[in-house]
NUZAFI-126298 format. One record per atom (N, C-alpha, C, O): residue in three letters; y, z, x; atom name. Coordinates in steps of 0.001 Angstrom, whole numbers. Each point is the difference from the previous one (the first is absolute). Layout:
NUZAFI-126298
Ala,Y,Z,X,CA
...
END
This chain:
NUZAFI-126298
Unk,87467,44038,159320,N
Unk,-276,-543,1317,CA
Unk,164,-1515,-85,C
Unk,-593,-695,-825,O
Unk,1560,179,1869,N
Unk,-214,-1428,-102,CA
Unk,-815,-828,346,C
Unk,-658,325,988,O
Unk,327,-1799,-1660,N
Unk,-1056,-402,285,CA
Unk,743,-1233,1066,C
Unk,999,-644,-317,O
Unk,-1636,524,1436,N
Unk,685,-992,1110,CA
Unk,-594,-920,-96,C
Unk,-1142,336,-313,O
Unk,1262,-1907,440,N
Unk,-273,-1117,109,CA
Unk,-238,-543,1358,C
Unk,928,-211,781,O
Unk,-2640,-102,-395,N
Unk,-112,-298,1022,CA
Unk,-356,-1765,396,C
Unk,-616,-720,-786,O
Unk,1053,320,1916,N
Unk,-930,-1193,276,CA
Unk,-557,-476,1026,C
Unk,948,138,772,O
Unk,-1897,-677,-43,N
Unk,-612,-297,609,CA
Unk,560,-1262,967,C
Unk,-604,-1006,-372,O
Unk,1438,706,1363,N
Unk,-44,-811,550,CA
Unk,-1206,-1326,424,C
Unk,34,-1225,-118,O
Unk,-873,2027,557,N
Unk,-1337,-1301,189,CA
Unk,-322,-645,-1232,C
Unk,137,-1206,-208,O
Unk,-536,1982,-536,N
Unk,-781,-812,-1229,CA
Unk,730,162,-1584,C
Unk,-557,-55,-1096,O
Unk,2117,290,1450,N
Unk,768,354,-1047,CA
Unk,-837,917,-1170,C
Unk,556,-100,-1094,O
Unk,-1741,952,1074,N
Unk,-75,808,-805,CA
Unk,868,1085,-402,C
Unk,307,857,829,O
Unk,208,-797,-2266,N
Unk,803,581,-195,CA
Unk,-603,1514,-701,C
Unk,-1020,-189,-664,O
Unk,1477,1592,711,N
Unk,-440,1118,-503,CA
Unk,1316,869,-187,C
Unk,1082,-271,521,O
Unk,-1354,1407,-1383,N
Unk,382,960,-368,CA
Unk,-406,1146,387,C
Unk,-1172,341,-165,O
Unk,2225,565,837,N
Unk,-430,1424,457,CA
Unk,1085,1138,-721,C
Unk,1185,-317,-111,O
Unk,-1557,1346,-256,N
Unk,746,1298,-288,CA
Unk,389,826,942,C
Unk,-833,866,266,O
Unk,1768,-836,303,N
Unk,161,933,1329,CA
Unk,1717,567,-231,C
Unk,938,-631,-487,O
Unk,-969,2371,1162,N
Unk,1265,58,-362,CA
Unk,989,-547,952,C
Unk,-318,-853,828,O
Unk,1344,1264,-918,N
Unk,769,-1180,577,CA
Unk,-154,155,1203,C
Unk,-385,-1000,607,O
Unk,627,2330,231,N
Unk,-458,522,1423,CA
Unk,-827,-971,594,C
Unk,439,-648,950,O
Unk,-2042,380,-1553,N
Unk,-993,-585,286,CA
Unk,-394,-1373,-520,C
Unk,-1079,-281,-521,O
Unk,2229,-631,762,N
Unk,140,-1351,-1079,CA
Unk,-647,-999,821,C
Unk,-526,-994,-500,O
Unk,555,1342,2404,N
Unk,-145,-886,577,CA
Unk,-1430,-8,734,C
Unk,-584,-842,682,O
Unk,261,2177,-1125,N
Unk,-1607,-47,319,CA
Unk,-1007,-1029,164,C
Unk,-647,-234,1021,O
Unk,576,-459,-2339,N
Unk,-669,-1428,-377,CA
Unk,518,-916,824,C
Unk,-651,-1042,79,O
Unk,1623,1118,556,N
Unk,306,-1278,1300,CA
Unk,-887,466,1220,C
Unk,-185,-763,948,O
Unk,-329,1960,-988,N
Unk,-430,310,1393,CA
Unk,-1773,-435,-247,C
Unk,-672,-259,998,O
Unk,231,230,-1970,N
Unk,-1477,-113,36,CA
Unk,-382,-1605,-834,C
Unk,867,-723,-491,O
Unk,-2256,443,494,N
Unk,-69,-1465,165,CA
Unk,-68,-633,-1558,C
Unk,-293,628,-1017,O
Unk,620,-1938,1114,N
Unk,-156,-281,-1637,CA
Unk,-1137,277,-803,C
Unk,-1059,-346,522,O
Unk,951,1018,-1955,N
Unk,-1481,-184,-376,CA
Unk,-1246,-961,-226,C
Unk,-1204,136,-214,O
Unk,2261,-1348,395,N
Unk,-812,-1114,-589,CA
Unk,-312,-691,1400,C
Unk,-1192,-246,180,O
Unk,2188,-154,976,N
Unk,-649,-301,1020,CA
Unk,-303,425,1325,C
Unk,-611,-602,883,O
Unk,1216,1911,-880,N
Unk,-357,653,1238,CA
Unk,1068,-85,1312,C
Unk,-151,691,1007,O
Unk,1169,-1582,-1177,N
Unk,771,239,1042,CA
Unk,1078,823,-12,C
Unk,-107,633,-1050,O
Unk,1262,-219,1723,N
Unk,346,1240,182,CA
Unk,1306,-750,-523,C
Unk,871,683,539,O
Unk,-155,-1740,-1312,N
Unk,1378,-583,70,CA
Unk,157,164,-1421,C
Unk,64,-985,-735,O
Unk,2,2184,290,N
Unk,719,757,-1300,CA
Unk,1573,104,-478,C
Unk,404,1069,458,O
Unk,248,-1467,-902,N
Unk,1592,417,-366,CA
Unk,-4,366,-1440,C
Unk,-590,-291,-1040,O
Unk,1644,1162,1534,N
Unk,745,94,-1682,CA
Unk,929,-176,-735,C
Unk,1165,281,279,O
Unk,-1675,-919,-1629,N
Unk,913,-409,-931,CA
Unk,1078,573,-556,C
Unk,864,672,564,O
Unk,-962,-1003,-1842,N
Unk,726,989,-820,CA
Unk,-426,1397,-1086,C
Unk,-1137,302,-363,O
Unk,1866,89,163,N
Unk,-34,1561,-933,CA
Unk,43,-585,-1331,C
Unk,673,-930,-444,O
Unk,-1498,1647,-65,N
Unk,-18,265,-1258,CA
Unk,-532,1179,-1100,C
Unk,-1080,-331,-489,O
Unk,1463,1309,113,N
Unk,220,948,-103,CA
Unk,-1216,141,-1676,C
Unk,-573,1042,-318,O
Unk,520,-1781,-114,N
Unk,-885,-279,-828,CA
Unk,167,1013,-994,C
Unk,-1081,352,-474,O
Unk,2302,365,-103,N
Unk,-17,938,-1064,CA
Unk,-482,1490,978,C
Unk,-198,929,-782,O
Unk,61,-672,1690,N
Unk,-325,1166,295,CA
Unk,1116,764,477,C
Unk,113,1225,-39,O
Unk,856,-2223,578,N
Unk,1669,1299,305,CA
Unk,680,-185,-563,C
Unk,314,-1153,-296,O
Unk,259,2182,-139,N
Unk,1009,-554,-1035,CA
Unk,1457,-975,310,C
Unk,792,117,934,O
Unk,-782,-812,-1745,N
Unk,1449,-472,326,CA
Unk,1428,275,-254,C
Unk,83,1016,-691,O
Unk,1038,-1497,961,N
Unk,1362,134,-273,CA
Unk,741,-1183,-205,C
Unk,-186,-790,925,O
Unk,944,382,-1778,N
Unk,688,-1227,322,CA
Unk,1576,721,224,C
Unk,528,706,-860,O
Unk,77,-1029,2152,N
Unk,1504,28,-42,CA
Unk,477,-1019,118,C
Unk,-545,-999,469,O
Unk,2412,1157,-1166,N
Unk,640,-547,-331,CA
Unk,840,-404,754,C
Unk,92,748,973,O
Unk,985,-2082,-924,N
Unk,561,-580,1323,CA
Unk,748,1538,216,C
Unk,621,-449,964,O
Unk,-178,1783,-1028,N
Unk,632,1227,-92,CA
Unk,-915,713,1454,C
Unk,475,654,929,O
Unk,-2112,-1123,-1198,N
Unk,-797,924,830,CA
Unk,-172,1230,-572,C
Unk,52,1058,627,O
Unk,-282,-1181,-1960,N
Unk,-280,1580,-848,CA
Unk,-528,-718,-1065,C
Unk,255,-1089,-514,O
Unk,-1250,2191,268,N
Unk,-1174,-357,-1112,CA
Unk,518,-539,-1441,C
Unk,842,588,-678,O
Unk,-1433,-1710,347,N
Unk,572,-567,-1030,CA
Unk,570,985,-1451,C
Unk,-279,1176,233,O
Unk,808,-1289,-1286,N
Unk,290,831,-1070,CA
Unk,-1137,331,-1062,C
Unk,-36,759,-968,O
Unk,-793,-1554,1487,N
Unk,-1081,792,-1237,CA
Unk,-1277,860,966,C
Unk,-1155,150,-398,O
Unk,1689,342,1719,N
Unk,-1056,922,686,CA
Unk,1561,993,864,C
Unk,-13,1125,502,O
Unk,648,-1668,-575,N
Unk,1034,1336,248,CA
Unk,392,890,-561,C
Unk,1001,-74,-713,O
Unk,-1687,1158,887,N
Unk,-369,1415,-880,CA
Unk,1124,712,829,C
Unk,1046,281,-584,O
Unk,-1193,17,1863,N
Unk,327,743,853,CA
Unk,181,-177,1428,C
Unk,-128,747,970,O
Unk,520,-2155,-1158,N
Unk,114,-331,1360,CA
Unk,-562,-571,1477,C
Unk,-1230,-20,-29,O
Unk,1545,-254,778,N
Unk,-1178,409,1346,CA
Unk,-850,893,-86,C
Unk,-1165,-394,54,O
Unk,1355,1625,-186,N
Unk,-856,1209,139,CA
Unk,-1251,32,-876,C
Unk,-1168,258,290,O
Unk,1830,-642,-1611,N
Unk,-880,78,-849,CA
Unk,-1327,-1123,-404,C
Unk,-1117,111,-505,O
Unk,1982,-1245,1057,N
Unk,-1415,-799,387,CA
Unk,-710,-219,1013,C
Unk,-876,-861,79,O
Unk,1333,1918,1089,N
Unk,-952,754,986,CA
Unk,-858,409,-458,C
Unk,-1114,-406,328,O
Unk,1284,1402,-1296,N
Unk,-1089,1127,-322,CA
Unk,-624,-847,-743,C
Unk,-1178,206,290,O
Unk,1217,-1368,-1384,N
Unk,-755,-515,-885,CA
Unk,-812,-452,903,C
Unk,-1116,519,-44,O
Unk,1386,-1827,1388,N
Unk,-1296,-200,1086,CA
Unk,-518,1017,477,C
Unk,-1133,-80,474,O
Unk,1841,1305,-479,N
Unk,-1132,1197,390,CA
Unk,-1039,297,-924,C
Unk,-1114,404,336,O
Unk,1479,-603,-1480,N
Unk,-956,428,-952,CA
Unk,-990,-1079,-619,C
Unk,-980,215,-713,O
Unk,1492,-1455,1174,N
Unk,-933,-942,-251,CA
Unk,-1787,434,881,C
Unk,-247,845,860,O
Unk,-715,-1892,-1588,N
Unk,-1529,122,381,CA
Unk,52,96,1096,C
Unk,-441,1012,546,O
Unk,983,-2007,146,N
Unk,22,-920,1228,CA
Unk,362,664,1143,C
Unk,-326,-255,1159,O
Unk,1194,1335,-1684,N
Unk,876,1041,1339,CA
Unk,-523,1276,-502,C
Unk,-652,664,805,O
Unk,800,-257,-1846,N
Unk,-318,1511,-150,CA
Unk,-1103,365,707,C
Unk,-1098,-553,-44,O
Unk,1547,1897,973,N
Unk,-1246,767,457,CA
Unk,-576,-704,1440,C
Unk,-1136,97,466,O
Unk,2248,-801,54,N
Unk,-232,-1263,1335,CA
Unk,1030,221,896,C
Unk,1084,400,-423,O
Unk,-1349,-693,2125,N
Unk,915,223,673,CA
Unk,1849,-254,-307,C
Unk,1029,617,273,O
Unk,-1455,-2110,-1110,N
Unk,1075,-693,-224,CA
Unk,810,1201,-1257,C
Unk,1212,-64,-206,O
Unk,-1592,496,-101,N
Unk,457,888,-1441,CA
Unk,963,969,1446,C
Unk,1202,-183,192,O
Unk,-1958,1045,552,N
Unk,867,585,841,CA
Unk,815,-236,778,C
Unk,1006,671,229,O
Unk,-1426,-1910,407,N
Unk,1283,-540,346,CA
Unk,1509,-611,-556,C
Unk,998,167,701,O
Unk,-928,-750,-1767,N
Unk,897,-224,-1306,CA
Unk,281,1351,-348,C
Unk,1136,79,-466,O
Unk,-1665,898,505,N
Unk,658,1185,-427,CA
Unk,901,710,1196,C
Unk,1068,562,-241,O
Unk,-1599,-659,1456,N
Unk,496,384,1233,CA
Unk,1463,-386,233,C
Unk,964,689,333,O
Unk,-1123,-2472,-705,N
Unk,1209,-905,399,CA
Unk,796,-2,-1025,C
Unk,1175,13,367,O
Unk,-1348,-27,-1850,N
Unk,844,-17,-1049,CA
Unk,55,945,-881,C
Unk,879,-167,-846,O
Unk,-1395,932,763,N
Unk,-59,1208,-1058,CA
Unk,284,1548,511,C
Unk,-33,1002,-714,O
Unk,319,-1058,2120,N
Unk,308,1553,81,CA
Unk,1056,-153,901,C
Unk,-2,-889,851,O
Unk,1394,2143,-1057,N
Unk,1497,-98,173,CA
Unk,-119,1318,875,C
Unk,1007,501,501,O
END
C-alpha cells in the first residue's frame, strides 16, 4: 500500500498517510491534524518498500537481470508479491494481463 505525502496549506504541517490508490485523496477532504482547517493537499508517493518494483529499460521491457519471461511473467511476480497477493489489485492484473 502506498504511503501518500500530505500537506497542510494553513500551517504547512506536513504528514504521511497509507491509502490505496482509489482512496489517495481522502485526506484532502478532512481537516489538518495539527490545525484544524480543512486546506489539505497532496504530495508525493512513496512506496516505502511495500510494492514491488520494476526498473525498465529505454526498450520499455524489464531490464536483463528480472526478464525471466517477459511482460507476463512479471505480472504474475506483482501478483505474487505481499503487497498484491490475495487483493483486488491481484484480480485485476490478472483480468487485464494474464488471461487470453
Amino acid at each position: 500500500m502506498p504511503t501518500y505525502e500530505y500537506e497542510c496549506r494553513e500551517c504547512n504541517h506536513q504528514f504521511e498517510s497509507f491509502q490505496w490508490v482509489e482512496n489517495r485523496s481522502t485526506p484532502e477532504k478532512e481537516v489538518c491534524p495539527k490545525c484544524g482547517e480543512k486546506k489539505v493537499k497532496q504530495g508525493y508517493v512513496s512506496t516505502n518498500g511495500s510494492a514491488p518494483a520494476m526498473k525498465m529499460d529505454d526498450n520499455m521491457s524489464i531490464d536483463k537481470y528480472h526478464n525471466k519471461g517477459g511482460f507476463a511473467d512479471a505480472m504474475e511476480r506483482v501478483c505474487q508479491s505481499p503487497a498484491v497477493k490475495g487483493t483486488q489489485y491481484e484480480k485485476n492484473i490478472r483480468a487485464k494481463h494474464l488471461t487470453k
